[in-house]
C-alpha positions in Angstrom: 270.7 -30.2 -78.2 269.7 -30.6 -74.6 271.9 -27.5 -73.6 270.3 -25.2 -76.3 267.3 -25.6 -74.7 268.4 -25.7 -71.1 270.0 -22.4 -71.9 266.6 -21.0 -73.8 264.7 -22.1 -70.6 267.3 -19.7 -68.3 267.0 -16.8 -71.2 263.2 -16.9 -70.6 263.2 -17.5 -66.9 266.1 -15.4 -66.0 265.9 -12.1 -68.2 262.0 -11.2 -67.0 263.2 -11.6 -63.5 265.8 -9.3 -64.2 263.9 -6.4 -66.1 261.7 -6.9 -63.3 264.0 -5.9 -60.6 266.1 -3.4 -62.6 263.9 -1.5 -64.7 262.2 1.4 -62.2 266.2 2.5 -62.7 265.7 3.6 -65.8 262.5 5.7 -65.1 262.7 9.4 -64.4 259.6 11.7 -64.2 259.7 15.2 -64.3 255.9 16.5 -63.0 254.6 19.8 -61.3 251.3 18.7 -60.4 248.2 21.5 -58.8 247.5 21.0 -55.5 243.6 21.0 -54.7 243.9 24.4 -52.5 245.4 27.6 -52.3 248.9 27.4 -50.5 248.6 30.3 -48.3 245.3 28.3 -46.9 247.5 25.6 -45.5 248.5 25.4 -41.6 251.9 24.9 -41.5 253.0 21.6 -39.5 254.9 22.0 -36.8 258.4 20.0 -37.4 260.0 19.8 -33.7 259.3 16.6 -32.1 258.7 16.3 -28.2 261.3 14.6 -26.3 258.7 12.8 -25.0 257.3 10.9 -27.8 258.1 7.5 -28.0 259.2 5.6 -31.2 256.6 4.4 -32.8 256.2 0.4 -33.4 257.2 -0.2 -36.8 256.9 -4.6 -38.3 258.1 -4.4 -41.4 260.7 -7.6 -42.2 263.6 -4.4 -42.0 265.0 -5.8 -38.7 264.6 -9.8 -39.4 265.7 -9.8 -42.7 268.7 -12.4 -43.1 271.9 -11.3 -44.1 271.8 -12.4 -47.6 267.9 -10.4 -48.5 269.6 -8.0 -46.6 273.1 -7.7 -48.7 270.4 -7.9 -51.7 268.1 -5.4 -51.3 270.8 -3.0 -50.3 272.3 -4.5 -53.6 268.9 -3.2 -55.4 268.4 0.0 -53.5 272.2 1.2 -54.6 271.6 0.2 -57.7 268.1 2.5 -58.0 268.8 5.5 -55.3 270.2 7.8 -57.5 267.4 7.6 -60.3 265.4 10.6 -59.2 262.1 10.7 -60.6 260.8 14.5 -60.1 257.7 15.7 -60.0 256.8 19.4 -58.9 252.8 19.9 -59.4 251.5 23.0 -58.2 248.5 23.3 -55.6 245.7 24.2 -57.7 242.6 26.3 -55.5 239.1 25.8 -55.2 236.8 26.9 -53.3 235.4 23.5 -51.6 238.7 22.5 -50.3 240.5 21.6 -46.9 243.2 19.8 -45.2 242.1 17.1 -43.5 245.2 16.1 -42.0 248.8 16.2 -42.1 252.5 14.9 -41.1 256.3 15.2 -41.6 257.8 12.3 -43.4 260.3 10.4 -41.0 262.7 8.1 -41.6 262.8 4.1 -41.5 265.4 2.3 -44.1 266.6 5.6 -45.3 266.5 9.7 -45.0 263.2 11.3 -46.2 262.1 14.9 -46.7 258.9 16.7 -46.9 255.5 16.6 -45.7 252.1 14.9 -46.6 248.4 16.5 -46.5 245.5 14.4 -47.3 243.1 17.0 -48.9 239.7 16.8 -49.0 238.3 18.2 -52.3 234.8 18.5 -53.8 233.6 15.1 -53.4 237.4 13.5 -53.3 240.3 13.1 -51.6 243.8 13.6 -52.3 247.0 13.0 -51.1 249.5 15.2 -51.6 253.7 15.2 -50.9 254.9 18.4 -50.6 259.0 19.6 -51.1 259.6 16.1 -50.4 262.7 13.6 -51.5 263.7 10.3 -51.3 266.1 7.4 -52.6 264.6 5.6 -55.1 264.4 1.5 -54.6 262.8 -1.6 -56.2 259.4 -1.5 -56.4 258.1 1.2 -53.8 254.5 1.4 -52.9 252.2 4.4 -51.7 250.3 2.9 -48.8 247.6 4.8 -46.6 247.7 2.3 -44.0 246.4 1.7 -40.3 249.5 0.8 -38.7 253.5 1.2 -40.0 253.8 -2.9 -40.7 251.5 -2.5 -44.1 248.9 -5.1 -42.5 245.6 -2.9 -43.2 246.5 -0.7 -46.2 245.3 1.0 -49.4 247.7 0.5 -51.6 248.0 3.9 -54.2 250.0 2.3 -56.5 253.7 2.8 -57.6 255.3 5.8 -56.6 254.9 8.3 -58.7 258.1 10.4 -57.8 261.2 10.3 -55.7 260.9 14.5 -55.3 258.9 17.3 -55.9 255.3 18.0 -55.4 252.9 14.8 -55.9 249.0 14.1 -55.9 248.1 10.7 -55.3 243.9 9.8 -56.2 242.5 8.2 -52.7 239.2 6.3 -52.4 236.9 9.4 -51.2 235.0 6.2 -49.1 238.6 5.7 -47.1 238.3 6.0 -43.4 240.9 8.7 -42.9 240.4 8.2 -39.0 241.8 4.6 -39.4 244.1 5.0 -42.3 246.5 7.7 -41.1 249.5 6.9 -41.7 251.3 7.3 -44.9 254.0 4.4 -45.8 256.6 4.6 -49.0 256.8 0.7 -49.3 259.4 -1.5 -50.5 256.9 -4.8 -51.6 259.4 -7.0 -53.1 261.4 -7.1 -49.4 258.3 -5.9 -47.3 260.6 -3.1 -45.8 259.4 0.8 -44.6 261.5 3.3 -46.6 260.0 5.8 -44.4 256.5 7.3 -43.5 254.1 9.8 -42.2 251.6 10.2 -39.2 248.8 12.1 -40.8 247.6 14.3 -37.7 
């Protein structure tokens, strides 16, 4: 009797836990979302990088991780990276809208394509991803954030898409002077999959 119900306890405890780290594999979004402007209105960024730029100071737990979180989140990212979730929404235009600011997604944990505008329009913001593309992994986050270790963030919620075109809602109070820097978040390992310097 005593090893029915030890094995019912692991059956409850265990399979959540599971679903929990395994279950953004199974989801795949196809979206083509409007973009706040006309695309012919937007500066293009420039993508070369001056030698002279140093590498920006990234503490996320990427580099301290121990070798067995690290066997297991590269365990979880395999598992996940090739469950594209697409999204391709188009710019939509009106007439009250800008771009506040901009950057090319770089790399941290792994490659990243694409760009990201943050988009002032009417009386909100937006941030947008344009053409970009990424691995999906367990549990990524949209941050606007203050620095590239996710200590002084607003967190956007769950990524919406691992490519295509994507609007994210932003807080139209959010300091976009202090929170310029765009970070695709891995929370259950506290790791940078890669980010943006909005500019």
């Amino acid at each position: 009797m005593n090893k029915k119900i030890l094995t019912v306890l692991i059956i409850i405890i265990v399979v959540p836990v599971v679903w929990y780290l395994i279950s953004p594999i199974f989801r795949v979004k196809k979206l083509n979302e409007p973009s706040p402007i006309v695309k012919e209105s937007v500066p293009q960024v420039k993508e070369s990088v001056p030698e002279e730029r140093k590498a920006p100071v990234i503490k996320d737990s990427f580099n301290t991780l121990t070798p067995e979180t690290k066997a297991q989140f590269e365990i979880q990212t395999n598992k996940m990276k090739d469950k594209v979730m697409v999204m391709a929404q188009p710019m939509p235009s009106k007439p009250s809208t800008q771009v506040i600011a901009q950057g090319m997604f770089m790399p941290r944990a792994h490659e990243v394509k694409g760009k990201a505008l943050l988009i002032s329009a009417e009386e909100k913001k937006i941030l947008r991803f344009e053409d970009f593309e990424t691995i999906n992994g367990p549990n990524l986050h949209i941050y606007l954030s203050s620095d590239l270790g996710g200590n002084d963030y607003v967190d956007l919620g769950a990524i919406r898409a691992t490519k295509g075109n994507v609007n994210y809602e932003v807080p139209s109070a959010l300091d976009a002077k202090k929170y310029n820097k765009v970070l695709v978040w891995c929370v259950p390992f506290s790791v940078l999959f890669s980010y943006a310097d909005l500019q």
